[in-house]
PDB file of N, H, CA, C and O in Angstrom:
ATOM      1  N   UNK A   1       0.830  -1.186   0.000  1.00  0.00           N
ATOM      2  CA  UNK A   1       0.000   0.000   0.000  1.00  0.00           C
ATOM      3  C   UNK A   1       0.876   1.252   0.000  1.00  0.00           C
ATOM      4  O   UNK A   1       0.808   2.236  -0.736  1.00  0.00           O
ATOM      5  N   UNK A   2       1.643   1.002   0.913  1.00  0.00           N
ATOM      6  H   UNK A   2       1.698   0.202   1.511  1.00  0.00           H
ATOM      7  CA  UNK A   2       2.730   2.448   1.084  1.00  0.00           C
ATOM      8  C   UNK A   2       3.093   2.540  -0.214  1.00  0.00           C
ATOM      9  O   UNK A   2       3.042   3.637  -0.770  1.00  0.00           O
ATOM     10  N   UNK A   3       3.537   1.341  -0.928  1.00  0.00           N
ATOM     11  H   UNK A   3       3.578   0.450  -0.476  1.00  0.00           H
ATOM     12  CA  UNK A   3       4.650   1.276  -2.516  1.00  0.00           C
ATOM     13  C   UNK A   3       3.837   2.327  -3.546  1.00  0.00           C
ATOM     14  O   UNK A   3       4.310   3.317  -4.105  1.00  0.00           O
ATOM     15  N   UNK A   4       2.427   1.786  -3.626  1.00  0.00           N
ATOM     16  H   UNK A   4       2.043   0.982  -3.172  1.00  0.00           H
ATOM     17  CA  UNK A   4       1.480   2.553  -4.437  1.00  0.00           C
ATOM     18  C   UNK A   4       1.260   3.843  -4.139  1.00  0.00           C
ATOM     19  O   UNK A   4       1.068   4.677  -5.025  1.00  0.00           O
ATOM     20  N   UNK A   5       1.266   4.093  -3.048  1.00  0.00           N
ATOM     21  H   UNK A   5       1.422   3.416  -2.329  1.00  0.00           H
ATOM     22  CA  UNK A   5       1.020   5.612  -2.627  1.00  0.00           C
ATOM     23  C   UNK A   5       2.604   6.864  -3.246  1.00  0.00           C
ATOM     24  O   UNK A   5       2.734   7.959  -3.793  1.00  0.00           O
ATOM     25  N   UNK A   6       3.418   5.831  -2.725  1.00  0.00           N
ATOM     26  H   UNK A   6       3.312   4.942  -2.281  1.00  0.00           H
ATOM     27  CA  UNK A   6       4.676   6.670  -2.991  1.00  0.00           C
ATOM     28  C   UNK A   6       4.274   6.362  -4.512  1.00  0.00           C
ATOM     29  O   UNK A   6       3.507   7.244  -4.897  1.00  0.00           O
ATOM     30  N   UNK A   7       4.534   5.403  -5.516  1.00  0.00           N
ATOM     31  H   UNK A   7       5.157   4.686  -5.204  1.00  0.00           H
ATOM     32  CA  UNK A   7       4.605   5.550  -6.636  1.00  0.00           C
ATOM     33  C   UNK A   7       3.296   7.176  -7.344  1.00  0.00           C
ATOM     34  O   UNK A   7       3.373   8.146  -8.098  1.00  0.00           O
ATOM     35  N   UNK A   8       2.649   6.747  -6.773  1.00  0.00           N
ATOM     36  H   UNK A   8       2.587   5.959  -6.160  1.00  0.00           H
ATOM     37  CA  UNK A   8       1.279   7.837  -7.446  1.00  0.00           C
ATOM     38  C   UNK A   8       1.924   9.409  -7.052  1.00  0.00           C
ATOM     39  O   UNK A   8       1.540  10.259  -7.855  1.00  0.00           O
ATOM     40  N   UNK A   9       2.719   9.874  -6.098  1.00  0.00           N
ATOM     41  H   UNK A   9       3.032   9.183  -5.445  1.00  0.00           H
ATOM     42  CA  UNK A   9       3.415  10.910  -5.312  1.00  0.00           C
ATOM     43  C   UNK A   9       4.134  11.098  -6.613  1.00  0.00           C
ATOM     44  O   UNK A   9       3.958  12.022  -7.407  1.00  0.00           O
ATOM     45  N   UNK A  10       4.994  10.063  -6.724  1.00  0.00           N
ATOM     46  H   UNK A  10       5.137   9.312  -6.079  1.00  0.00           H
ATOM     47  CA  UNK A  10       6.336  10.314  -8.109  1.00  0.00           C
ATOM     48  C   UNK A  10       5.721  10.492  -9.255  1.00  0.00           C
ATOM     49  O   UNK A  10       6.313  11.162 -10.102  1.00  0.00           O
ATOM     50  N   UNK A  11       4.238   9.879  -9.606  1.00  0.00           N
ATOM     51  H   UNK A  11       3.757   9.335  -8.918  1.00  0.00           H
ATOM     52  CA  UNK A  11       3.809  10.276 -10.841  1.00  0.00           C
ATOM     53  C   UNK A  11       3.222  11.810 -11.021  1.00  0.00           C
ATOM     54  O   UNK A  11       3.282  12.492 -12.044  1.00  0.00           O
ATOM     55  N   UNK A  12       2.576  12.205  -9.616  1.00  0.00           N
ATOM     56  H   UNK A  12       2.527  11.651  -8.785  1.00  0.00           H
ATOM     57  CA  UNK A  12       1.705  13.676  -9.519  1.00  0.00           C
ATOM     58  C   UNK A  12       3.162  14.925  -9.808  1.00  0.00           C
ATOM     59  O   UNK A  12       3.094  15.870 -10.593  1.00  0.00           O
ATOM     60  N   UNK A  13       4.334  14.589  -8.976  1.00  0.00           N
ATOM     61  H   UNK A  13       4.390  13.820  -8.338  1.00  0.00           H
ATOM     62  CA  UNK A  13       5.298  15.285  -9.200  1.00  0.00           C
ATOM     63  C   UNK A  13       6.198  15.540 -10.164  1.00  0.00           C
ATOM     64  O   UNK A  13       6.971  16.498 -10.134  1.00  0.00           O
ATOM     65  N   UNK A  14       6.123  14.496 -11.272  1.00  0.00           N
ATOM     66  H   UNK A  14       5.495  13.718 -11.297  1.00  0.00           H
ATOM     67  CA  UNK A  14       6.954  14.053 -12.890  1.00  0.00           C
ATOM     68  C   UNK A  14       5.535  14.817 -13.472  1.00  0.00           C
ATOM     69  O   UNK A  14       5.891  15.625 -14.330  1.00  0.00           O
ATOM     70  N   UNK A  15       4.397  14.833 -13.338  1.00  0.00           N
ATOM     71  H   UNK A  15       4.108  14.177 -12.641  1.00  0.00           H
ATOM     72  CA  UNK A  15       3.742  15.454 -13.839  1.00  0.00           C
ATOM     73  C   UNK A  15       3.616  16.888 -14.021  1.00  0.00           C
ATOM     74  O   UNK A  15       3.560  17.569 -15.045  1.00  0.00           O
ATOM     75  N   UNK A  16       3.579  17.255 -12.518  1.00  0.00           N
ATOM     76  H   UNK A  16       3.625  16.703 -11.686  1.00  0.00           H
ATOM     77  CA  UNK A  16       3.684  18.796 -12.425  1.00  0.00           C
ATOM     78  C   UNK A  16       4.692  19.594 -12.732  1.00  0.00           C
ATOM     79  O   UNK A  16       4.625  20.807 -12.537  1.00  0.00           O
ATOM     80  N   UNK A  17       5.953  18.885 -13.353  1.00  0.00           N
ATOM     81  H   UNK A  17       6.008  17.899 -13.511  1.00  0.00           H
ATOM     82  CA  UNK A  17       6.880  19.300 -13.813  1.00  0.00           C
ATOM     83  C   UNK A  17       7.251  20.500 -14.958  1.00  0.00           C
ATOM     84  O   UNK A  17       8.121  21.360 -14.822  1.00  0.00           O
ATOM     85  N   UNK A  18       6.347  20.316 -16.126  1.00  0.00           N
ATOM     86  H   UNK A  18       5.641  19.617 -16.237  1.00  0.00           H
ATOM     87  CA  UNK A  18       6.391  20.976 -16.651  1.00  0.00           C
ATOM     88  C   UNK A  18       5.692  22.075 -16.913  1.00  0.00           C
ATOM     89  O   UNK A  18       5.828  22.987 -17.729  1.00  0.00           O
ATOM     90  N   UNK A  19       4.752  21.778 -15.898  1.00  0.00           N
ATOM     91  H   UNK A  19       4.641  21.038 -15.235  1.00  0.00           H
ATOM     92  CA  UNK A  19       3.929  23.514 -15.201  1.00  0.00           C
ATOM     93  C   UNK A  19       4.982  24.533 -14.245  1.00  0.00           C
ATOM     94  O   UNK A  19       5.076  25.758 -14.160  1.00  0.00           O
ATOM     95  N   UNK A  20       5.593  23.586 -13.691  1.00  0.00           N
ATOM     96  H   UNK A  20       5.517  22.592 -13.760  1.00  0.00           H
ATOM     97  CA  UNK A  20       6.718  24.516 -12.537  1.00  0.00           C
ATOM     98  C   UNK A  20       7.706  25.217 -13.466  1.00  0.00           C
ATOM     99  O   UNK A  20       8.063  26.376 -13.256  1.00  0.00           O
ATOM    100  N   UNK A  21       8.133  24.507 -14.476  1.00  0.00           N
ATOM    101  H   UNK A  21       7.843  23.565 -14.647  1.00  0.00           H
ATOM    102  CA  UNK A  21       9.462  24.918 -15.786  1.00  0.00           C
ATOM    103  C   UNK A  21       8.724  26.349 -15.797  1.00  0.00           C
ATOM    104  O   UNK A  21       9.148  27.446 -15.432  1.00  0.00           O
ATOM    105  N   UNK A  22       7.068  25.852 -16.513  1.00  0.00           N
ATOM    106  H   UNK A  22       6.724  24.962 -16.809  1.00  0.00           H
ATOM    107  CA  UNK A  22       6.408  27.197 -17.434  1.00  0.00           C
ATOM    108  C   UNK A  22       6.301  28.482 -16.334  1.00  0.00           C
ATOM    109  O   UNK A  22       6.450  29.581 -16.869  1.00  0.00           O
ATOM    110  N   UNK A  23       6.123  28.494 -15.234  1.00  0.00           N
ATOM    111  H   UNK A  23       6.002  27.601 -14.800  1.00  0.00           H
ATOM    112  CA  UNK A  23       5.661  28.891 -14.148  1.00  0.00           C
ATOM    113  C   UNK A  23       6.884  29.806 -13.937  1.00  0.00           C
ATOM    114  O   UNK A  23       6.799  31.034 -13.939  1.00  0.00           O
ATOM    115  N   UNK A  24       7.922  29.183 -13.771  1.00  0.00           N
ATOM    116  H   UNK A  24       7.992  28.185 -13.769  1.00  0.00           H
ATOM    117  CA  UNK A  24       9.381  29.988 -13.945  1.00  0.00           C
ATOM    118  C   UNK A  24       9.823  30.711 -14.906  1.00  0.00           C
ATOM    119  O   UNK A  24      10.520  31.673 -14.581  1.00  0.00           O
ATOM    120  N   UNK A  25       9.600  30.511 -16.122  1.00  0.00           N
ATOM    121  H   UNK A  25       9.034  29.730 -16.386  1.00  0.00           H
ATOM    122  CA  UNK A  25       9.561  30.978 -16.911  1.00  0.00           C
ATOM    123  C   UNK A  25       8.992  32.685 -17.367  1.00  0.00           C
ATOM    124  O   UNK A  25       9.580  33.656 -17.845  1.00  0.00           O
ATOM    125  N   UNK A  26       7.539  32.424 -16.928  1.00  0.00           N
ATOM    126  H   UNK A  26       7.062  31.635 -16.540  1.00  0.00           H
ATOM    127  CA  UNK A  26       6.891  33.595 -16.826  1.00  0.00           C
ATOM    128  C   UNK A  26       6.993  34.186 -15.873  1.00  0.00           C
ATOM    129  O   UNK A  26       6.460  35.286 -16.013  1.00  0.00           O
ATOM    130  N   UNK A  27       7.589  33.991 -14.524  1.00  0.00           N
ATOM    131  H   UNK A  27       8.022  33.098 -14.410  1.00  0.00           H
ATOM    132  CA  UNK A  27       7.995  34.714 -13.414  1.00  0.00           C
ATOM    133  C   UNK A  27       9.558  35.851 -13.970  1.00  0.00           C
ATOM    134  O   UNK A  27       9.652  37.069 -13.822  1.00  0.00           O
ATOM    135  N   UNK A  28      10.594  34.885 -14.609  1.00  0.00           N
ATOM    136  H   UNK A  28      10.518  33.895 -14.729  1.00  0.00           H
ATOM    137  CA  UNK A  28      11.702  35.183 -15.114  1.00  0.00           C
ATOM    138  C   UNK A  28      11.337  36.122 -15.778  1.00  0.00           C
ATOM    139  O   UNK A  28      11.685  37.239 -15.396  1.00  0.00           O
ATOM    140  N   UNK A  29      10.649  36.015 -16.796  1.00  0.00           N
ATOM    141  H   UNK A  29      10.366  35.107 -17.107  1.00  0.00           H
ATOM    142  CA  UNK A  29       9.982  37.359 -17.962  1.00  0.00           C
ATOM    143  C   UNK A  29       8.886  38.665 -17.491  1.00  0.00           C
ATOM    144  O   UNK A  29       8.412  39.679 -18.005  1.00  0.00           O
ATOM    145  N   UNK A  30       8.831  37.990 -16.285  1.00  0.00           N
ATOM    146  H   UNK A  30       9.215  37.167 -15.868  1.00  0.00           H
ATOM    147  CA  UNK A  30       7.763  39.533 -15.354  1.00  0.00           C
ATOM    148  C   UNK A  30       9.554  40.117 -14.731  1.00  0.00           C
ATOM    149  O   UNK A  30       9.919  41.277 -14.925  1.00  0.00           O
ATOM    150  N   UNK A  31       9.950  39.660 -14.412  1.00  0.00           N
ATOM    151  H   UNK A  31       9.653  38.718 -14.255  1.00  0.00           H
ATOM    152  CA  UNK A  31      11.394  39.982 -13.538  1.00  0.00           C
ATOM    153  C   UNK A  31      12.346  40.785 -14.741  1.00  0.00           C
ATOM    154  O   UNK A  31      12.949  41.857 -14.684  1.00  0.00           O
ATOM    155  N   UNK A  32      12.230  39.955 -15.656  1.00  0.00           N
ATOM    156  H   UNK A  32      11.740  39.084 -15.702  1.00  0.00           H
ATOM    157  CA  UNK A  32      12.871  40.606 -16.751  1.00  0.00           C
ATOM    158  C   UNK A  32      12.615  42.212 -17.001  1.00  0.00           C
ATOM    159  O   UNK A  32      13.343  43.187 -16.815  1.00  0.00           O
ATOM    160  N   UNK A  33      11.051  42.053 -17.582  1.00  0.00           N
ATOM    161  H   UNK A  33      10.460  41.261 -17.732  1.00  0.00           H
ATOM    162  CA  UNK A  33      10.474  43.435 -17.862  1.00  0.00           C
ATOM    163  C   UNK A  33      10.909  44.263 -17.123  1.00  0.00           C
ATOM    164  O   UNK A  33      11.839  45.016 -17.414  1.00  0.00           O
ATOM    165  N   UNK A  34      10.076  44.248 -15.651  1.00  0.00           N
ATOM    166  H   UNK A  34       9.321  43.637 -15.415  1.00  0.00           H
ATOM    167  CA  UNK A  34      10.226  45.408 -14.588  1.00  0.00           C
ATOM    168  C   UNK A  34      11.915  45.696 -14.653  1.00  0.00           C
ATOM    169  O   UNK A  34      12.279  46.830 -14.342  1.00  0.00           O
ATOM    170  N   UNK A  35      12.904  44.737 -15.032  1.00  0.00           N
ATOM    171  H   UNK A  35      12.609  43.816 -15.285  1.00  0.00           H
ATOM    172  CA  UNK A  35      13.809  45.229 -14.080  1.00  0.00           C
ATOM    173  C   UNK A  35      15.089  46.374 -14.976  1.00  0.00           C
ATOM    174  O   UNK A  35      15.993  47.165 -14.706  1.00  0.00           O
ATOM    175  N   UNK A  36      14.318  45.719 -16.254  1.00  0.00           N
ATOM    176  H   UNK A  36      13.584  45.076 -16.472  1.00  0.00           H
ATOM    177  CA  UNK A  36      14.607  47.106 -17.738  1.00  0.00           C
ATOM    178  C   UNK A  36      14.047  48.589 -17.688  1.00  0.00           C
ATOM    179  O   UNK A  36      14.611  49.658 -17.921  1.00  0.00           O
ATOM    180  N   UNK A  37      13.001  48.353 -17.379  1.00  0.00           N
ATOM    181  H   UNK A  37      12.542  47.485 -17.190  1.00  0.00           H
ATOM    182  CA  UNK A  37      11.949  49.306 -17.740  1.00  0.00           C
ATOM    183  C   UNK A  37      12.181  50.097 -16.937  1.00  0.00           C
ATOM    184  O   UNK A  37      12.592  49.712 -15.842  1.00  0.00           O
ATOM    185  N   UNK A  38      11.926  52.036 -17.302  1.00  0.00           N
ATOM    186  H   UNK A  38      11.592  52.349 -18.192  1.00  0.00           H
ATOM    187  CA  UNK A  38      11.730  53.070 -16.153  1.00  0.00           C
ATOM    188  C   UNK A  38      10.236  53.070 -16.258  1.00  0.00           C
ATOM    189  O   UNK A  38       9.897  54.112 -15.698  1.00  0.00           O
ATOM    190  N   UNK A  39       9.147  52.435 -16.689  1.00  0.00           N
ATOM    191  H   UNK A  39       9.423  51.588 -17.144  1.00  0.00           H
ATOM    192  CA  UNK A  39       7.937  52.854 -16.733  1.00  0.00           C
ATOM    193  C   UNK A  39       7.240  51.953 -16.158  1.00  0.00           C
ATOM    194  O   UNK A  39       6.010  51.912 -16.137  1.00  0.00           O
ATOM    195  N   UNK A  40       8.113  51.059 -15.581  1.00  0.00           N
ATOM    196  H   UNK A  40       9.113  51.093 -15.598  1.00  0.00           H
ATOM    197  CA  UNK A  40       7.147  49.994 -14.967  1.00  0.00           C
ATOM    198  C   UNK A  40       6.664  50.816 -13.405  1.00  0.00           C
ATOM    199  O   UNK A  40       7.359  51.574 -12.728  1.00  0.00           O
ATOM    200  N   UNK A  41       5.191  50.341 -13.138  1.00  0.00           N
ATOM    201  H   UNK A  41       4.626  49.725 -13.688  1.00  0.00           H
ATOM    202  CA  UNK A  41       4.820  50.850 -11.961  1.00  0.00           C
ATOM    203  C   UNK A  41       5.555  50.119 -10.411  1.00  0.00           C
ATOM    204  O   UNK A  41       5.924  48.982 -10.118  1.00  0.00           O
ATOM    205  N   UNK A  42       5.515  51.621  -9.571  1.00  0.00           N
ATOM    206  H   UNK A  42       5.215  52.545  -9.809  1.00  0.00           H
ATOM    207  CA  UNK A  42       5.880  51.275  -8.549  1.00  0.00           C
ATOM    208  C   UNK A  42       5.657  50.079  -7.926  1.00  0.00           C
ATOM    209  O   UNK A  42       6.656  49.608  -7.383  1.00  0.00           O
ATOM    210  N   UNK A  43       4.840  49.568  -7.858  1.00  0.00           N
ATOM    211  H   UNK A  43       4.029  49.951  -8.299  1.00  0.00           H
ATOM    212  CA  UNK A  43       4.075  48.513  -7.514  1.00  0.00           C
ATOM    213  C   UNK A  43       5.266  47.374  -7.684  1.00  0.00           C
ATOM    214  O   UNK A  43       5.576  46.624  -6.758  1.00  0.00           O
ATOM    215  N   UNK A  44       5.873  47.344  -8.949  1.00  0.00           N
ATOM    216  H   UNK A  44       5.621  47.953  -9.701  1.00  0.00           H
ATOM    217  CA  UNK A  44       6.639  46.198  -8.785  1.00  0.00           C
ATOM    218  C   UNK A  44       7.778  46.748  -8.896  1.00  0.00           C
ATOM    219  O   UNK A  44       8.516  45.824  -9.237  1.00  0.00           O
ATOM    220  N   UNK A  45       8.486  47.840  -8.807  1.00  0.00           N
ATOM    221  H   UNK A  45       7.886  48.590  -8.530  1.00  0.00           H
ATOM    222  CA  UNK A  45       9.842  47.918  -8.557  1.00  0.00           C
ATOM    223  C   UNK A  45      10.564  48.795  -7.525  1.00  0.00           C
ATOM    224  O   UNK A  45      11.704  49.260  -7.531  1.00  0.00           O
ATOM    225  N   UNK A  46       9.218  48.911  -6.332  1.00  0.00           N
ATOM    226  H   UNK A  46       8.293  48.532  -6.327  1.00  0.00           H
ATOM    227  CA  UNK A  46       9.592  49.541  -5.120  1.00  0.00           C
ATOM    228  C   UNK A  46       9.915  50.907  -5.591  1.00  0.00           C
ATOM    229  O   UNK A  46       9.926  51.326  -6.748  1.00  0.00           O
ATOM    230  N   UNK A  47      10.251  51.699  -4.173  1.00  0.00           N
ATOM    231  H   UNK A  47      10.242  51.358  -3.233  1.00  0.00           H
ATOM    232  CA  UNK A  47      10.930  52.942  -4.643  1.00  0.00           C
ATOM    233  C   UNK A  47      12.151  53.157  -3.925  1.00  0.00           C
ATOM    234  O   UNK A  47      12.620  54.235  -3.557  1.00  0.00           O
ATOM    235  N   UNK A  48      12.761  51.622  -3.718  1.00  0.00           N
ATOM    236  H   UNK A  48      12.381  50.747  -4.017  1.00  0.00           H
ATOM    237  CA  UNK A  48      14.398  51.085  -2.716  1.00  0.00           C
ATOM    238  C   UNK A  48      14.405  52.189  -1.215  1.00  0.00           C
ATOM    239  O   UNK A  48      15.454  52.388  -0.604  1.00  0.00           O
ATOM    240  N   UNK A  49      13.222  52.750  -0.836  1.00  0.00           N
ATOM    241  H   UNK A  49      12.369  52.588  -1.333  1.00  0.00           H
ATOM    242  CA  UNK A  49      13.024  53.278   0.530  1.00  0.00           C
ATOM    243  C   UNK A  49      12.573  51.765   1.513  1.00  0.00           C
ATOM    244  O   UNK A  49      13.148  51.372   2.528  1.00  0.00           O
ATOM    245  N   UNK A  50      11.561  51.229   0.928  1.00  0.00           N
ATOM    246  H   UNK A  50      11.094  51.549   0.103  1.00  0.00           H
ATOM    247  CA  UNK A  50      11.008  50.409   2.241  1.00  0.00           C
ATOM    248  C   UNK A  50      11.373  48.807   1.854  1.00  0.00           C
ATOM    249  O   UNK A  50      11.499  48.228   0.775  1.00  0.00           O
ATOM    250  N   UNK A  51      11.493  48.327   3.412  1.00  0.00           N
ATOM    251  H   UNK A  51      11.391  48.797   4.288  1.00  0.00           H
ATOM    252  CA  UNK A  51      11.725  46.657   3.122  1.00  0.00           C
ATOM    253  C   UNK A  51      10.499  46.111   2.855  1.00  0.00           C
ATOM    254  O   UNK A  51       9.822  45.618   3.757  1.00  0.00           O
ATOM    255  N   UNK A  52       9.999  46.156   1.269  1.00  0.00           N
ATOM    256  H   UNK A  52      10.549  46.557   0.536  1.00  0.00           H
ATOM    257  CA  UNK A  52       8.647  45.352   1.075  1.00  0.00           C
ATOM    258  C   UNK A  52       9.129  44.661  -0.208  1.00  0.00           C
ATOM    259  O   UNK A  52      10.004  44.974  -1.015  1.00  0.00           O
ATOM    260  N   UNK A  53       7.974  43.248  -0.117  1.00  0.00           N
ATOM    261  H   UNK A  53       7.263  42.994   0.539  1.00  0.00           H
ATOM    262  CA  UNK A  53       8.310  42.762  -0.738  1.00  0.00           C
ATOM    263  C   UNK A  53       7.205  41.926  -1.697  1.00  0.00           C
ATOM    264  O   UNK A  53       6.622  41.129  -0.962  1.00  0.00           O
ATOM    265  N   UNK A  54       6.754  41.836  -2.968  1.00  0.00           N
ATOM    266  H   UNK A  54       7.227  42.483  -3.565  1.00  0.00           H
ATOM    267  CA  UNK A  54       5.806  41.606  -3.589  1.00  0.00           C
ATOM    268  C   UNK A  54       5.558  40.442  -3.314  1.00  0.00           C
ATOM    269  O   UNK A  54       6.428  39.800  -2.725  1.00  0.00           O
ATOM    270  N   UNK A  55       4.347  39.837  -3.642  1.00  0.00           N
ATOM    271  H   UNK A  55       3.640  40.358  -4.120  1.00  0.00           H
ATOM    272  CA  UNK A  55       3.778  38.268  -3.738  1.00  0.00           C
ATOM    273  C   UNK A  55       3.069  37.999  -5.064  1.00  0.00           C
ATOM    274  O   UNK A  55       1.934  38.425  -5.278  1.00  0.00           O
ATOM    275  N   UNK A  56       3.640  37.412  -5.790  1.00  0.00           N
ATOM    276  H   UNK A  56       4.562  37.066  -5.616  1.00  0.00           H
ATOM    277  CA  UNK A  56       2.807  37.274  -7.033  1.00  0.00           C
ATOM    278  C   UNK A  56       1.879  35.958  -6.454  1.00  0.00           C
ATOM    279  O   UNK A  56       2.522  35.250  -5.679  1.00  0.00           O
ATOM    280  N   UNK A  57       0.835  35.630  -6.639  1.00  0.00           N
ATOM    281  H   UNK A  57       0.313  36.205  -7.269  1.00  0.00           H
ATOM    282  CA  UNK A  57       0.124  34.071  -5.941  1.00  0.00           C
ATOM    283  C   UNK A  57      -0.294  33.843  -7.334  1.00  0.00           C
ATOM    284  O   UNK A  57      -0.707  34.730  -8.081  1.00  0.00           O
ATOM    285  N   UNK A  58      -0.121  32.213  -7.731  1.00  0.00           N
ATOM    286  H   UNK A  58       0.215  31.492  -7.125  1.00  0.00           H
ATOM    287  CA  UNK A  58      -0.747  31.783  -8.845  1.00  0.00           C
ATOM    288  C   UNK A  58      -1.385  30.616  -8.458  1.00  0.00           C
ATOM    289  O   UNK A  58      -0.673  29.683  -8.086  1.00  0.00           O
ATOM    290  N   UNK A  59      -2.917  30.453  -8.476  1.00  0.00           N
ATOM    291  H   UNK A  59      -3.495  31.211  -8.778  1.00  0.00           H
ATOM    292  CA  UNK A  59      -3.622  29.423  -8.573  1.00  0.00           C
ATOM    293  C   UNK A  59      -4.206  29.125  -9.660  1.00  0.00           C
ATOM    294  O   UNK A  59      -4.253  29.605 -10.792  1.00  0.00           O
ATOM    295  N   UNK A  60      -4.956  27.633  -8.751  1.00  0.00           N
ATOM    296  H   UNK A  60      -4.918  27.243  -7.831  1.00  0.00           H
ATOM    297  CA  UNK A  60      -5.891  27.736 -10.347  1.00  0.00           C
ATOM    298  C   UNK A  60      -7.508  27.803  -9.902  1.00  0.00           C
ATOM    299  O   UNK A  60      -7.921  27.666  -8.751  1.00  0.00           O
ATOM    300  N   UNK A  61      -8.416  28.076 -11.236  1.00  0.00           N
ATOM    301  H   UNK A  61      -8.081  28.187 -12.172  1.00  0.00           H
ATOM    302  CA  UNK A  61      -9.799  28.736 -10.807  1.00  0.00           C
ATOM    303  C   UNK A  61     -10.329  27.260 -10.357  1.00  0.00           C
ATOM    304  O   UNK A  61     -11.039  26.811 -11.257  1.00  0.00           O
ATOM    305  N   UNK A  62     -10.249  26.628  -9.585  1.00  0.00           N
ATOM    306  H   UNK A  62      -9.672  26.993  -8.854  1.00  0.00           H
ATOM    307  CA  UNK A  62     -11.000  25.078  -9.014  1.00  0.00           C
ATOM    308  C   UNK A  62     -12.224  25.473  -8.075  1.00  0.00           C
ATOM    309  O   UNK A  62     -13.271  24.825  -8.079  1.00  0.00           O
ATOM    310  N   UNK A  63     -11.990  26.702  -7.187  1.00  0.00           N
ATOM    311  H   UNK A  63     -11.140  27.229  -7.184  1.00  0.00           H
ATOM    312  CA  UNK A  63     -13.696  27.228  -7.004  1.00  0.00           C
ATOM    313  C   UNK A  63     -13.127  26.419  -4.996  1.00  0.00           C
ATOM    314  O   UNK A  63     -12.098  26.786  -4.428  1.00  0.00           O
ATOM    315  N   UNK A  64     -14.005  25.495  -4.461  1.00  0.00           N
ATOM    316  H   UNK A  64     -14.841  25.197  -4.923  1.00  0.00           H
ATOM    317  CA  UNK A  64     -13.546  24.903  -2.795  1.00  0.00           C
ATOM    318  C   UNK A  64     -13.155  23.569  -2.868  1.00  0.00           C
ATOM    319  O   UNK A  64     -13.715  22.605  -2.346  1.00  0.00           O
ATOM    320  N   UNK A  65     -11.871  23.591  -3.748  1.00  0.00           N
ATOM    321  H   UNK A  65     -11.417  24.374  -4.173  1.00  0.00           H
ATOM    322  CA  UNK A  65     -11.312  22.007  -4.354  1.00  0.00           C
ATOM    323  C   UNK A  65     -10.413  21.489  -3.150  1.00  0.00           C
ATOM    324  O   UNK A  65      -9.524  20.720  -3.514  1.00  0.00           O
ATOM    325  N   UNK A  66     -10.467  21.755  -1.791  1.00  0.00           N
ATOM    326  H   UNK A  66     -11.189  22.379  -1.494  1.00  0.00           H
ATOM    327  CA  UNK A  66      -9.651  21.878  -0.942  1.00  0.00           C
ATOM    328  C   UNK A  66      -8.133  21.827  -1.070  1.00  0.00           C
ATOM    329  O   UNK A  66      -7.699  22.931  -1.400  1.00  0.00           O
ATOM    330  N   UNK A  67      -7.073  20.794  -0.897  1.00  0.00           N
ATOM    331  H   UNK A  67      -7.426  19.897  -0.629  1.00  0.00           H
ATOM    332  CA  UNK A  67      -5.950  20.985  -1.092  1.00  0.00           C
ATOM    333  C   UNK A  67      -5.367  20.945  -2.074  1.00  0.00           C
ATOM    334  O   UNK A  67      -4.201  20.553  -2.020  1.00  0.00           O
ATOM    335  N   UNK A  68      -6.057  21.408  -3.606  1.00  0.00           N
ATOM    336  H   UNK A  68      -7.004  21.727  -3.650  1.00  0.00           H
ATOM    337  CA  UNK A  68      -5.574  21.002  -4.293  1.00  0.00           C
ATOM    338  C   UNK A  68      -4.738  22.437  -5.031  1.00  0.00           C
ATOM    339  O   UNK A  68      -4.259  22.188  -6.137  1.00  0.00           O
ATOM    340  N   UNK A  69      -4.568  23.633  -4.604  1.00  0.00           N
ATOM    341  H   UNK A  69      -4.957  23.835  -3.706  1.00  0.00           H
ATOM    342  CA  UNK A  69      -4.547  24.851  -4.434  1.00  0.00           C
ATOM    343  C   UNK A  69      -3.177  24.800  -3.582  1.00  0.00           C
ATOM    344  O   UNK A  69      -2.287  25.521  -4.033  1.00  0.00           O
ATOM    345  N   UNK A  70      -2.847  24.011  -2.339  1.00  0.00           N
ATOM    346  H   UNK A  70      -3.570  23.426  -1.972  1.00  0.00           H
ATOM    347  CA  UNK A  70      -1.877  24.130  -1.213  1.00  0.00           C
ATOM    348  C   UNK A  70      -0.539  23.381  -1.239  1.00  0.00           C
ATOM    349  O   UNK A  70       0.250  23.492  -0.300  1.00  0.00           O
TER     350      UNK A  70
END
């Protein structure tokens, strides 16, 4: 029982793999932009006065799918 459980773990995670790549990807290219740009808004490139720090959150629209979000 344990064997199957771990195996299904290694398949959910070989799976989600190439959402995490894409996921990085488009994080890298938001990071990119702002960090060229003088016109990007404050919002994402501080104004190097305060220790803050953004949260981009990416889910998905599943609606009260409980942990599948966590």
């Amino acid at each position: 029982v344990a064997a199957a459980k771990l195996r299904r773990a290694q398949e959910a995670a070989e799976a989600a793999r190439p959402y995490s790549e894409r996921m990085g990807a488009v994080l890298a290219n938001i990071t990119q932009a702002i960090g060229g740009g003088g016109d990007a808004p404050a919002l994402m490139t501080g104004t190097g006065k305060d220790d803050v720090h953004l949260l981009i959150v990416c889910t998905a629209e599943r609606g009260l799918c409980g942990g599948f979000n966590s």
